[in-house]
CHARMM-style PDB file with segment names, atoms N, HN, CA, C and O in Angstrom:
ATOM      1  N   UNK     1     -14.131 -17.221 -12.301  1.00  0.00      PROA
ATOM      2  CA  UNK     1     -12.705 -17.381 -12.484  1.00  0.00      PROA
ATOM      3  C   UNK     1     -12.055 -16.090 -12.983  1.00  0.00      PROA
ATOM      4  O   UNK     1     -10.997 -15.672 -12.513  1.00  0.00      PROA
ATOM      5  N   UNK     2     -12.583 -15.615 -13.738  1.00  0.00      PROA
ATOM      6  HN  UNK     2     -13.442 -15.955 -14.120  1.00  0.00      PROA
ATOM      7  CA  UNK     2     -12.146 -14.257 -14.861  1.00  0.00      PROA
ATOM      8  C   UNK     2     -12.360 -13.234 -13.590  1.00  0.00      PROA
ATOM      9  O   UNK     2     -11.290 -12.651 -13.414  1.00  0.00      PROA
ATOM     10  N   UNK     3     -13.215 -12.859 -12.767  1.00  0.00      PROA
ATOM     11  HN  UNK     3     -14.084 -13.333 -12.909  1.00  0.00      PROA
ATOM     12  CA  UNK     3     -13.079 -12.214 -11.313  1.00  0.00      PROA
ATOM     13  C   UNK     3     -11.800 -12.119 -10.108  1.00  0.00      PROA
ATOM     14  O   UNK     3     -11.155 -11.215  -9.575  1.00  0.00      PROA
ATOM     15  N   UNK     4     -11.857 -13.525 -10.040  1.00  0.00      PROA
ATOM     16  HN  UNK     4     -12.381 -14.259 -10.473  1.00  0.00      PROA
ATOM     17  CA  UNK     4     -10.443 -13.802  -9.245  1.00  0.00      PROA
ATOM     18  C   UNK     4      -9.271 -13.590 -10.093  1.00  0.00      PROA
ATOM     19  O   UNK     4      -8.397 -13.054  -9.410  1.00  0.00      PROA
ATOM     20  N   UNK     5      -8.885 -13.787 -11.299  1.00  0.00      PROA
ATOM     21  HN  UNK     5      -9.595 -14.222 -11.853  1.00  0.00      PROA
ATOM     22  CA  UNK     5      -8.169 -13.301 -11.382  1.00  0.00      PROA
ATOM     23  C   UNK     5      -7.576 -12.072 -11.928  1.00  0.00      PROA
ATOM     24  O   UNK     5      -6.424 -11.851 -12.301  1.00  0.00      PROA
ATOM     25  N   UNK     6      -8.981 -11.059 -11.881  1.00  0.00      PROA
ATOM     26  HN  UNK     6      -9.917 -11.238 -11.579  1.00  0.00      PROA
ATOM     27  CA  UNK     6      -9.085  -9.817 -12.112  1.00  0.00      PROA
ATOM     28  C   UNK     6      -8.516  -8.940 -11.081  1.00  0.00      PROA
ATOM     29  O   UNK     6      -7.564  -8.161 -11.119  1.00  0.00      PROA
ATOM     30  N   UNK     7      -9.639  -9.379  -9.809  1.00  0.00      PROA
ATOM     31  HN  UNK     7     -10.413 -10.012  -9.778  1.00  0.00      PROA
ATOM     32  CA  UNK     7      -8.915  -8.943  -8.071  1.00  0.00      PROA
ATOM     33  C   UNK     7      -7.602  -9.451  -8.003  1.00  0.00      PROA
ATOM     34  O   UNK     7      -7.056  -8.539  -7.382  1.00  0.00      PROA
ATOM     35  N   UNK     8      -6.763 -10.253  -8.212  1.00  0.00      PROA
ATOM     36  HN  UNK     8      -7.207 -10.993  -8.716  1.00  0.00      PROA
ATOM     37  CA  UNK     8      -5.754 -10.853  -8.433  1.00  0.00      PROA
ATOM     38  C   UNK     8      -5.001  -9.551  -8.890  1.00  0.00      PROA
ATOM     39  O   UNK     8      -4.545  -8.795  -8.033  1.00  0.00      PROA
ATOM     40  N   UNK     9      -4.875  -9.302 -10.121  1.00  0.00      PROA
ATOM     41  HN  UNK     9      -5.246  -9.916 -10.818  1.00  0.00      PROA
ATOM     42  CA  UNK     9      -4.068  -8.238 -10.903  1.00  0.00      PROA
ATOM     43  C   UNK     9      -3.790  -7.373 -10.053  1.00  0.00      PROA
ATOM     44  O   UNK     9      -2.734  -7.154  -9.458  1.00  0.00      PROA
ATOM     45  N   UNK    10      -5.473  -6.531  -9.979  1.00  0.00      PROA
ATOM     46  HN  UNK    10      -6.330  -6.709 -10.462  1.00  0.00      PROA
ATOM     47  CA  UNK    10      -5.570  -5.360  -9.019  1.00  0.00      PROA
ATOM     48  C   UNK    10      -4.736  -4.974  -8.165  1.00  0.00      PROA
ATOM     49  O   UNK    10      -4.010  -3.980  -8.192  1.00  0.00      PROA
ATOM     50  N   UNK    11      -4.898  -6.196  -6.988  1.00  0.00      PROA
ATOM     51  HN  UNK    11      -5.488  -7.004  -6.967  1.00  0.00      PROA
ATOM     52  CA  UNK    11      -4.387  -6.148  -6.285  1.00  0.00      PROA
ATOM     53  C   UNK    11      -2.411  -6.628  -6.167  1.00  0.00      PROA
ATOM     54  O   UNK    11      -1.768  -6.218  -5.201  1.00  0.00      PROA
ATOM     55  N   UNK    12      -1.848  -7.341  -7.077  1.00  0.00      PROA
ATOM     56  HN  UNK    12      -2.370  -7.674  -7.862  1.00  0.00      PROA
ATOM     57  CA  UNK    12      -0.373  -7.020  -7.646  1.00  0.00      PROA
ATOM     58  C   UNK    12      -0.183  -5.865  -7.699  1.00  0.00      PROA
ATOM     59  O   UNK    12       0.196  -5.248  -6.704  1.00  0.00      PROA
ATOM     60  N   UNK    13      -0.434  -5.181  -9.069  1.00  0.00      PROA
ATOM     61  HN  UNK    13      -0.742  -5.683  -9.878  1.00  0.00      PROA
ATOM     62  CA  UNK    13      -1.011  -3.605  -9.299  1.00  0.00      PROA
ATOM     63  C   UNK    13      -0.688  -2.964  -8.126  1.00  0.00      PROA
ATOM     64  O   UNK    13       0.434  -2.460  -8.074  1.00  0.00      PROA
ATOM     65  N   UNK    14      -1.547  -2.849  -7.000  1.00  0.00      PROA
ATOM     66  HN  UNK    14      -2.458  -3.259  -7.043  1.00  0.00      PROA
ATOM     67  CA  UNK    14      -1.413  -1.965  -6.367  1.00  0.00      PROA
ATOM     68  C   UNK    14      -0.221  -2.245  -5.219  1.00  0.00      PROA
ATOM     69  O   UNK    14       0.428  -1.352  -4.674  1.00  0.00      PROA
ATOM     70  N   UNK    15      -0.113  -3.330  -5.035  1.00  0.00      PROA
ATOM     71  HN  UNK    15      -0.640  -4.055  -5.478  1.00  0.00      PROA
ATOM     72  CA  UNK    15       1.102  -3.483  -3.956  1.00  0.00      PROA
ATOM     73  C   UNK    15       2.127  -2.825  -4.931  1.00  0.00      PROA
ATOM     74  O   UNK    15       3.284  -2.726  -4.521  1.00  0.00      PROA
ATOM     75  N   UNK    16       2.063  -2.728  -5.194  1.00  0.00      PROA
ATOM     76  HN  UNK    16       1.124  -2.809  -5.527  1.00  0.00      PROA
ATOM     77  CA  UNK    16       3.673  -2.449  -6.415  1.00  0.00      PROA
ATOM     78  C   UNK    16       3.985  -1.075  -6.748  1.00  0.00      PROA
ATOM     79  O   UNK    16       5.084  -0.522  -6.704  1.00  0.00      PROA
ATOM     80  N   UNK    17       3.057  -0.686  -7.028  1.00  0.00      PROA
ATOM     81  HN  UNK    17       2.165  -1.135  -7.063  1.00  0.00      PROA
ATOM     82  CA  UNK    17       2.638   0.879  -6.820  1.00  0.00      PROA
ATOM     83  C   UNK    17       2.672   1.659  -5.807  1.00  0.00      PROA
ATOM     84  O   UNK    17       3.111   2.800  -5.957  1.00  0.00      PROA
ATOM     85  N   UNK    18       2.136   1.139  -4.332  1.00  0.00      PROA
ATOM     86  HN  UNK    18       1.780   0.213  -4.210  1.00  0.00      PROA
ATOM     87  CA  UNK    18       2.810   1.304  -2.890  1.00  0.00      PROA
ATOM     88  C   UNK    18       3.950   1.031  -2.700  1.00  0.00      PROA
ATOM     89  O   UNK    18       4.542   1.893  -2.052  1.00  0.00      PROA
ATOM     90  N   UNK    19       4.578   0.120  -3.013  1.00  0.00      PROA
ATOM     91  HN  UNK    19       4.097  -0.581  -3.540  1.00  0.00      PROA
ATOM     92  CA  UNK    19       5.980  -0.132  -2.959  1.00  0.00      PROA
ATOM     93  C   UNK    19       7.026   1.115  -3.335  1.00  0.00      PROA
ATOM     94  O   UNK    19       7.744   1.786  -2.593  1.00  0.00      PROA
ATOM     95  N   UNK    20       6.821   1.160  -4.825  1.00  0.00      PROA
ATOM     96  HN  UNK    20       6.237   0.615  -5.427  1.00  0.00      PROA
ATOM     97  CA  UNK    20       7.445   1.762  -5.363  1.00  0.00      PROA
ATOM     98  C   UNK    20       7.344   3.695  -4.475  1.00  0.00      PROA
ATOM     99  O   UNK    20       8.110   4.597  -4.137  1.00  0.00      PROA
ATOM    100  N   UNK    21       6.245   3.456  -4.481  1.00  0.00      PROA
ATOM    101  HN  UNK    21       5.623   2.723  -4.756  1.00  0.00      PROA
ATOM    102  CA  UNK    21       6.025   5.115  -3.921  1.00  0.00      PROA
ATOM    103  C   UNK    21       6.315   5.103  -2.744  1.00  0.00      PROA
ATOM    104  O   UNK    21       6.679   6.256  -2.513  1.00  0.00      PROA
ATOM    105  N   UNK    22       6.413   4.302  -1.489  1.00  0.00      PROA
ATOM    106  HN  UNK    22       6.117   3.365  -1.676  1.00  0.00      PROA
ATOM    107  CA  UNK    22       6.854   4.102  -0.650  1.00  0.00      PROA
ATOM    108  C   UNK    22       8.229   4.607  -0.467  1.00  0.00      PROA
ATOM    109  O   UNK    22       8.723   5.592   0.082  1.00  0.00      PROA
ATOM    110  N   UNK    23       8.693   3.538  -1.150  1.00  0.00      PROA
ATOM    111  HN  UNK    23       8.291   2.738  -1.596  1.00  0.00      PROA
ATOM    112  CA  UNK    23      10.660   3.541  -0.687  1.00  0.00      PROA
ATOM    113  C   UNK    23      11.032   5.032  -1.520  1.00  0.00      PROA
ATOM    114  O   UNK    23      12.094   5.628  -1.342  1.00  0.00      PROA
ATOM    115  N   UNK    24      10.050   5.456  -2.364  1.00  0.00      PROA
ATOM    116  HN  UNK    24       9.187   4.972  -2.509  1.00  0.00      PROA
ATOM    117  CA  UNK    24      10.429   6.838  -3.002  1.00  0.00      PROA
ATOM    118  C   UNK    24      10.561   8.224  -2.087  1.00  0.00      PROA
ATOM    119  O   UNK    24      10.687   9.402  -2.421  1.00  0.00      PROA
ATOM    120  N   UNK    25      10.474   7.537  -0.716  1.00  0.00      PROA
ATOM    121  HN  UNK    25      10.371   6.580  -0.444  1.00  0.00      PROA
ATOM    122  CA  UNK    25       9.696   8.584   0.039  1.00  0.00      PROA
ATOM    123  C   UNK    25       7.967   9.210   0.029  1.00  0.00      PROA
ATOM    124  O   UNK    25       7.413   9.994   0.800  1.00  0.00      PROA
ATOM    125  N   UNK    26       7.653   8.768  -0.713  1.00  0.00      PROA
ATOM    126  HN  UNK    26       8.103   8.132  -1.340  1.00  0.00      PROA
ATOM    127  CA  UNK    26       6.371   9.275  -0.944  1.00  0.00      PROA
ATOM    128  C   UNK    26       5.150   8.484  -0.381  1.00  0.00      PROA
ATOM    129  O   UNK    26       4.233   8.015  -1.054  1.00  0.00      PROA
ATOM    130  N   UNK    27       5.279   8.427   0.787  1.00  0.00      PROA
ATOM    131  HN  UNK    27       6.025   8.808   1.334  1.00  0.00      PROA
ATOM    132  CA  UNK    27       4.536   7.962   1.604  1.00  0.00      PROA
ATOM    133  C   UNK    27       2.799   8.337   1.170  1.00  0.00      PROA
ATOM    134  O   UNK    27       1.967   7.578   0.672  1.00  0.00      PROA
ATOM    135  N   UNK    28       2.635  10.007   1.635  1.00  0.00      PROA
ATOM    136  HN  UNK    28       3.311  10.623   2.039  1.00  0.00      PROA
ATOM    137  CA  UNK    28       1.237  10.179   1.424  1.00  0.00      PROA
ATOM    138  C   UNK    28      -0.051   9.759   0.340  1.00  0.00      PROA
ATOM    139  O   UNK    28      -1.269   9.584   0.353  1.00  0.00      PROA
ATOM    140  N   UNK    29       1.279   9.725  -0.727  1.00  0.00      PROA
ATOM    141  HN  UNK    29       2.268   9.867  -0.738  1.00  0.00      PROA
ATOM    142  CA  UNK    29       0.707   9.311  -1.848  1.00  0.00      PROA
ATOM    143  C   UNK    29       0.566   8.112  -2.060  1.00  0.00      PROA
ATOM    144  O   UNK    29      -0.172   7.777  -2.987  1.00  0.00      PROA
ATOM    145  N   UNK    30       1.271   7.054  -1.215  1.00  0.00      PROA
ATOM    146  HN  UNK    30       1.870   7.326  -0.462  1.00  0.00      PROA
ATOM    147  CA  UNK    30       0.951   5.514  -1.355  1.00  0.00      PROA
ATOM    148  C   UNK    30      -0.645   5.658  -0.624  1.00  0.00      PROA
ATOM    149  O   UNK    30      -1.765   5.465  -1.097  1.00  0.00      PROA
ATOM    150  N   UNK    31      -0.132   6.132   0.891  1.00  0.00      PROA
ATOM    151  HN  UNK    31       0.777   6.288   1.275  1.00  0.00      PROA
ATOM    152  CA  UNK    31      -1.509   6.358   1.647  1.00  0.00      PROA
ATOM    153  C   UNK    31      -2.953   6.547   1.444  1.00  0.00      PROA
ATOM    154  O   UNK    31      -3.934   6.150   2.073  1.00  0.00      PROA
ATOM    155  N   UNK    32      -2.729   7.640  -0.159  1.00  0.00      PROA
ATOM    156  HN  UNK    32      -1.932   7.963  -0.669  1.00  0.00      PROA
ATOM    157  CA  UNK    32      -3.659   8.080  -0.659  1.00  0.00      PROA
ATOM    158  C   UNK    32      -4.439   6.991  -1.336  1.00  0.00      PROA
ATOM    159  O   UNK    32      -5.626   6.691  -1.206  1.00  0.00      PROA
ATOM    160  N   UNK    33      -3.361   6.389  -2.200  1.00  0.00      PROA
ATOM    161  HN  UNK    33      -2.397   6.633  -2.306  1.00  0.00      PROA
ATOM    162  CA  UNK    33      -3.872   5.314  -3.395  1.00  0.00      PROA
ATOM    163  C   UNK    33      -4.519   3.995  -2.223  1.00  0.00      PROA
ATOM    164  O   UNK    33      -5.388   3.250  -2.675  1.00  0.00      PROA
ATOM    165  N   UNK    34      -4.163   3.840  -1.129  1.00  0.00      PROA
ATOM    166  HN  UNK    34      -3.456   4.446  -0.762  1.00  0.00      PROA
ATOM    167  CA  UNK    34      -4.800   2.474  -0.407  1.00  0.00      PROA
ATOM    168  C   UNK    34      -5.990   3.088   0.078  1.00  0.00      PROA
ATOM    169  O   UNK    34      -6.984   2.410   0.340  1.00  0.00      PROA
ATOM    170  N   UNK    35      -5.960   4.254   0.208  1.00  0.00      PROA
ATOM    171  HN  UNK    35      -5.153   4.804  -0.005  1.00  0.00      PROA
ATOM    172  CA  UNK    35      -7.668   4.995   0.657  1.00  0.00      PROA
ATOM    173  C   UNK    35      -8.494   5.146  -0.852  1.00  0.00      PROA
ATOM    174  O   UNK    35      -9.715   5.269  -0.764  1.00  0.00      PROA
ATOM    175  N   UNK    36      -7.940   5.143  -2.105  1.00  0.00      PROA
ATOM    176  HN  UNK    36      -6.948   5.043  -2.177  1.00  0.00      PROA
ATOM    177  CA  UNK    36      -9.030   5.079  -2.790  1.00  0.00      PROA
ATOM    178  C   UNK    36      -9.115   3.842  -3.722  1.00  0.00      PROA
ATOM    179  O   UNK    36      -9.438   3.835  -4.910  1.00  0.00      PROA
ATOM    180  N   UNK    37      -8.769   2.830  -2.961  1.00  0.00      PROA
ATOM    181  HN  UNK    37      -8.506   2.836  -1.996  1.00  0.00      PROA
ATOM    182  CA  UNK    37      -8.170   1.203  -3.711  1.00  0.00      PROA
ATOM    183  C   UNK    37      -9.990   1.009  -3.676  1.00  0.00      PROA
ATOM    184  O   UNK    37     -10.725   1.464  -2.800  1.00  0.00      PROA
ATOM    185  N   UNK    38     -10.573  -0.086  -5.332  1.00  0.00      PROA
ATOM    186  HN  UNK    38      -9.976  -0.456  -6.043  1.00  0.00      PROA
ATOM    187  CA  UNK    38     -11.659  -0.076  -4.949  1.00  0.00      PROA
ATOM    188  C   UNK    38     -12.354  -1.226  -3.551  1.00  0.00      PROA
ATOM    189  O   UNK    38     -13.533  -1.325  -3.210  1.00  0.00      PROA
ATOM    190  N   UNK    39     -11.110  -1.983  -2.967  1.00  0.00      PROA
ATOM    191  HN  UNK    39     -10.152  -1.902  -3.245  1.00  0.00      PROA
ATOM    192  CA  UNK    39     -11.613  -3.132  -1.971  1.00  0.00      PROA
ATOM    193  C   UNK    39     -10.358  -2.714  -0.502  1.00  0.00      PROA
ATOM    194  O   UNK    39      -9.268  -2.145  -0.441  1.00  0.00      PROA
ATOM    195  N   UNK    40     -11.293  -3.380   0.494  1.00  0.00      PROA
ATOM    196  HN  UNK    40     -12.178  -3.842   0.444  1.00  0.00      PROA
ATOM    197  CA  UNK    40     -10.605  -2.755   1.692  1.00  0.00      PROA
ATOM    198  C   UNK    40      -9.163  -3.188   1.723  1.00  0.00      PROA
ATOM    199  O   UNK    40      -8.971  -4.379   1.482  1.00  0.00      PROA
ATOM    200  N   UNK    41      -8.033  -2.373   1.998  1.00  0.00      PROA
ATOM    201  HN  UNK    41      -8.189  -1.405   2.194  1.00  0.00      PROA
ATOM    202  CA  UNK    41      -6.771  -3.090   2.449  1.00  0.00      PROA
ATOM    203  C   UNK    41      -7.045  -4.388   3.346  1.00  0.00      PROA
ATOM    204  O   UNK    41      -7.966  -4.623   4.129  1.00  0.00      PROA
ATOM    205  N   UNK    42      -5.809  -5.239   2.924  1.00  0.00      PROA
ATOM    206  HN  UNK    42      -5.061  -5.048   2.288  1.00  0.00      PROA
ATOM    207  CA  UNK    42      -5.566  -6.300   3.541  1.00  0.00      PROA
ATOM    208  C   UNK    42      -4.309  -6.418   4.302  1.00  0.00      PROA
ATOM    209  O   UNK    42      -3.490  -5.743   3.678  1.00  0.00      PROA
ATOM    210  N   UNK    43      -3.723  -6.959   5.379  1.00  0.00      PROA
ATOM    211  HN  UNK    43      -4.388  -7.507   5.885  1.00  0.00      PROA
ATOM    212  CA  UNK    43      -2.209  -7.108   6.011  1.00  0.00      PROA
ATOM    213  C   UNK    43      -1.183  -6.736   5.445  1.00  0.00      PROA
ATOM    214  O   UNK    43      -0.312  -5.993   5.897  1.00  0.00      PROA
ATOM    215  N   UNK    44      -1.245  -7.304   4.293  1.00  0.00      PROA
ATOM    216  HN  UNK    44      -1.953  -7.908   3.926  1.00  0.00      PROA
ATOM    217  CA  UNK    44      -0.083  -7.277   2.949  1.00  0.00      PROA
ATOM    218  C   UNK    44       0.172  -5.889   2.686  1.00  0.00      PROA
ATOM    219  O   UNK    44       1.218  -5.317   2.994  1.00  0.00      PROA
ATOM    220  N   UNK    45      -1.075  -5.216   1.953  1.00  0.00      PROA
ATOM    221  HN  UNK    45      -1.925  -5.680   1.703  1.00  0.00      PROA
ATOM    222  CA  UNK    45      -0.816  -3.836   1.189  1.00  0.00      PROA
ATOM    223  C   UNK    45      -0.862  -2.975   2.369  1.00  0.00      PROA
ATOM    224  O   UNK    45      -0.747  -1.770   2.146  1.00  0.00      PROA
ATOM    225  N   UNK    46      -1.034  -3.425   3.806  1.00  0.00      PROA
ATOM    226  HN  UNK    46      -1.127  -4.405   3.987  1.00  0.00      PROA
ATOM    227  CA  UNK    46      -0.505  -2.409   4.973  1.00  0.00      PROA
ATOM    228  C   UNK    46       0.957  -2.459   5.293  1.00  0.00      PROA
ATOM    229  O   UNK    46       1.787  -1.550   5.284  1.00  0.00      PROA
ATOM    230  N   UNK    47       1.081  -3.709   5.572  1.00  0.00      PROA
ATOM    231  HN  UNK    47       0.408  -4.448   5.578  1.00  0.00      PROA
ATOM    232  CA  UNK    47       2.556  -4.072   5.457  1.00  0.00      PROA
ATOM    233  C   UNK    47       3.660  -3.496   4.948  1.00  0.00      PROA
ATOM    234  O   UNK    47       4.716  -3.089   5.433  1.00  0.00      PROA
ATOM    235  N   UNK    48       3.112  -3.557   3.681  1.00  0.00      PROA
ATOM    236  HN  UNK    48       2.255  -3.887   3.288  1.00  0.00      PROA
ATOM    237  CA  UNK    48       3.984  -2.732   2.704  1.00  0.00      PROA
ATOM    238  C   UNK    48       4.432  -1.042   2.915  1.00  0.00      PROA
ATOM    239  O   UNK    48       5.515  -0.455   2.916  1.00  0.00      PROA
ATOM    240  N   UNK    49       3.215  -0.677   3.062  1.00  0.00      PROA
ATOM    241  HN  UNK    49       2.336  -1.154   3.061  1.00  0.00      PROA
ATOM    242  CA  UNK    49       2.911   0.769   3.889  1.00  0.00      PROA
ATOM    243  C   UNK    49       4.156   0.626   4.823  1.00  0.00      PROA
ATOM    244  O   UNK    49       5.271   1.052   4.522  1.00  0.00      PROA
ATOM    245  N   UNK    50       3.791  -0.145   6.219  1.00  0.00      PROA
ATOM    246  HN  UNK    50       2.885  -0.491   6.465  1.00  0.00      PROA
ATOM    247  CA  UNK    50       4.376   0.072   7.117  1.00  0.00      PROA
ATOM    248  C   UNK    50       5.678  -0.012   7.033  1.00  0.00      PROA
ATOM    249  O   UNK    50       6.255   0.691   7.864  1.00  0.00      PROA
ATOM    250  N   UNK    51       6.666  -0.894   6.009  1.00  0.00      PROA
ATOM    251  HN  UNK    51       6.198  -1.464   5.334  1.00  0.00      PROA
ATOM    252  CA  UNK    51       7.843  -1.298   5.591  1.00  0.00      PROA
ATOM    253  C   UNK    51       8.432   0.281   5.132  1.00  0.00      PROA
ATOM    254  O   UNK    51       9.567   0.644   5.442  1.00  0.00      PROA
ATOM    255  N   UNK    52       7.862   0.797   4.666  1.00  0.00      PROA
ATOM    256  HN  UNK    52       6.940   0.503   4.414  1.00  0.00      PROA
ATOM    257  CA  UNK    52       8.041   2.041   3.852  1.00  0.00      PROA
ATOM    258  C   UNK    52       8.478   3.108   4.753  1.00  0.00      PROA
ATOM    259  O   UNK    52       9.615   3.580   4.719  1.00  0.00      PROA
ATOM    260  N   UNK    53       7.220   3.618   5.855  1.00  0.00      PROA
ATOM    261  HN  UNK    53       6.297   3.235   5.883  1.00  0.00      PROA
ATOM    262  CA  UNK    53       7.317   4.357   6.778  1.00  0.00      PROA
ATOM    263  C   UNK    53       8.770   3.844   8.013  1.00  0.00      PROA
ATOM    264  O   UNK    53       9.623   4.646   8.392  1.00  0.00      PROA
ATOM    265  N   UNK    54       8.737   2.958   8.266  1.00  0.00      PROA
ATOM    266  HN  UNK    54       8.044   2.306   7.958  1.00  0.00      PROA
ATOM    267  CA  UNK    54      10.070   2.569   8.712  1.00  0.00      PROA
ATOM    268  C   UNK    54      11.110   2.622   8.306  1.00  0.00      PROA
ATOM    269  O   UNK    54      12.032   2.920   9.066  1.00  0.00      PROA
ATOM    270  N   UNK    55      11.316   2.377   7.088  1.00  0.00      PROA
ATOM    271  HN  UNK    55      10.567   2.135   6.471  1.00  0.00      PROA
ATOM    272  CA  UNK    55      12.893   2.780   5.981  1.00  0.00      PROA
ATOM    273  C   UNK    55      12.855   4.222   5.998  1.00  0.00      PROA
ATOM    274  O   UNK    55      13.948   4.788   5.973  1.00  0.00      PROA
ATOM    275  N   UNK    56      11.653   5.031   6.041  1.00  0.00      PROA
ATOM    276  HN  UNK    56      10.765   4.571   6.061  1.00  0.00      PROA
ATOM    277  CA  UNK    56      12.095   6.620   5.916  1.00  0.00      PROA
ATOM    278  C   UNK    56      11.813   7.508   7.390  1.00  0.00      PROA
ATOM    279  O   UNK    56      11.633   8.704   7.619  1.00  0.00      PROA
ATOM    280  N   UNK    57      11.869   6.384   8.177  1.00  0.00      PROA
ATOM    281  HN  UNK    57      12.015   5.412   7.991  1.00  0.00      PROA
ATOM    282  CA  UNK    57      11.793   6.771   9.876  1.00  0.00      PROA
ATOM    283  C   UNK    57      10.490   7.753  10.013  1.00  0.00      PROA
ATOM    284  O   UNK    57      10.574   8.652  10.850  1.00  0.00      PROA
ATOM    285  N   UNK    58       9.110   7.618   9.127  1.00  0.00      PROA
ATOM    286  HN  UNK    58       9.042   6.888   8.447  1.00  0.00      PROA
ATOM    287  CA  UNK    58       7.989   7.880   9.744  1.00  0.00      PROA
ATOM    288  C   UNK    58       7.029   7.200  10.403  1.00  0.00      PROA
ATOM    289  O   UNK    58       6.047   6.533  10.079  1.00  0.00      PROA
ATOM    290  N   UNK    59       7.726   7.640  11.740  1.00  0.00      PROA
ATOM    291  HN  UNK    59       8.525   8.182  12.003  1.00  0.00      PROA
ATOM    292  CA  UNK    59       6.793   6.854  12.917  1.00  0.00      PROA
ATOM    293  C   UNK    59       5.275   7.087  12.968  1.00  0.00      PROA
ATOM    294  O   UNK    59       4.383   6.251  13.112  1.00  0.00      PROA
ATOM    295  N   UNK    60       5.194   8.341  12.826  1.00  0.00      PROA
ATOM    296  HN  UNK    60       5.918   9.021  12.709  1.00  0.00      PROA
ATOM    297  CA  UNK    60       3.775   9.004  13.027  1.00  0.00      PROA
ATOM    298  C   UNK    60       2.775   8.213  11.784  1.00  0.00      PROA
ATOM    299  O   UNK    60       1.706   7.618  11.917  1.00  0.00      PROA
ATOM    300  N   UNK    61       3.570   8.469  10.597  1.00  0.00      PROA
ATOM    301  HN  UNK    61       4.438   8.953  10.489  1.00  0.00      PROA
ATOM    302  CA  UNK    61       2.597   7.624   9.209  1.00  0.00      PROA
ATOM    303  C   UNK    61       2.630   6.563   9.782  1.00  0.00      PROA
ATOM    304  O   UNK    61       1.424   6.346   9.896  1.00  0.00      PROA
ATOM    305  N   UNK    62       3.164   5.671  10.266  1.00  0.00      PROA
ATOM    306  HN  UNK    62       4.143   5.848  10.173  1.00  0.00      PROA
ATOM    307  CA  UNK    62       3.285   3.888  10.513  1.00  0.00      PROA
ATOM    308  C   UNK    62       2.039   3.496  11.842  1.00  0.00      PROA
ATOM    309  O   UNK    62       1.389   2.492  12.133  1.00  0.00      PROA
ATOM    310  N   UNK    63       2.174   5.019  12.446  1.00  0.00      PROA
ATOM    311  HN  UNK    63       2.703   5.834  12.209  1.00  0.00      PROA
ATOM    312  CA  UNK    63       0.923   4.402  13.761  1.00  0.00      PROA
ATOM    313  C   UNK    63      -0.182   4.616  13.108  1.00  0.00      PROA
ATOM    314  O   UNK    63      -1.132   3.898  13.419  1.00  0.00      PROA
ATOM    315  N   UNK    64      -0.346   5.458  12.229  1.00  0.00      PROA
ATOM    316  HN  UNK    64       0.426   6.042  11.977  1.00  0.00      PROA
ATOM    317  CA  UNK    64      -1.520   5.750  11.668  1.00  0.00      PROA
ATOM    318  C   UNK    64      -1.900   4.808  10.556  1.00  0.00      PROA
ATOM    319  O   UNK    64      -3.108   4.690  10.349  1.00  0.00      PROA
ATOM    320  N   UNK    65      -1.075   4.123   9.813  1.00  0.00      PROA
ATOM    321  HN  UNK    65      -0.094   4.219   9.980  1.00  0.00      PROA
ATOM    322  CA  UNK    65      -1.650   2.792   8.941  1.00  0.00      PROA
ATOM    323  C   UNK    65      -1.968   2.041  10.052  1.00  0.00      PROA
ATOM    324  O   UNK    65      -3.127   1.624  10.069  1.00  0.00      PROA
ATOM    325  N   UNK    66      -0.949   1.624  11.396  1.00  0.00      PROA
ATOM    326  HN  UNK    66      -0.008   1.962  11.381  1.00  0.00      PROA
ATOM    327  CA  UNK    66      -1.531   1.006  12.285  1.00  0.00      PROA
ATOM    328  C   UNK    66      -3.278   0.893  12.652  1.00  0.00      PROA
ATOM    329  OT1 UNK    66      -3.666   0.212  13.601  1.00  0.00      PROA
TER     330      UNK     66
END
């Protein structure tokens, strides 16, 4: 239980943190943090990515989370 809702946090944590760095423009650096997240991205924390790269019209970053 204390696991799940450890990965739980984490993973809040890090969507939020992409988010934020995202819409900041700061794409690479969201990019960076989902390449050294300790569990594989999921839809969601790509999503988010991709939401990002679209508000700041980077096509090229968005095919490449693709």
């Amino acid at each position: 239980m204390l696991q799940l809702l450890t990965t739980a946090l984490i993973t809040f944590y890090g969507l939020f943190d992409i988010c934020f760095k995202g819409r900041a423009g700061k794409l690479q650096e969201a990019y960076d943090f989902i390449k050294k997240m300790p569990y594989e991205a999921d839809a969601t924390v790509l999503g988010v990515l991709m939401g990002a790269c679209r508000l700041h019209g980077a096509v090229e970053s968005g095919n490449e989370v693709a």
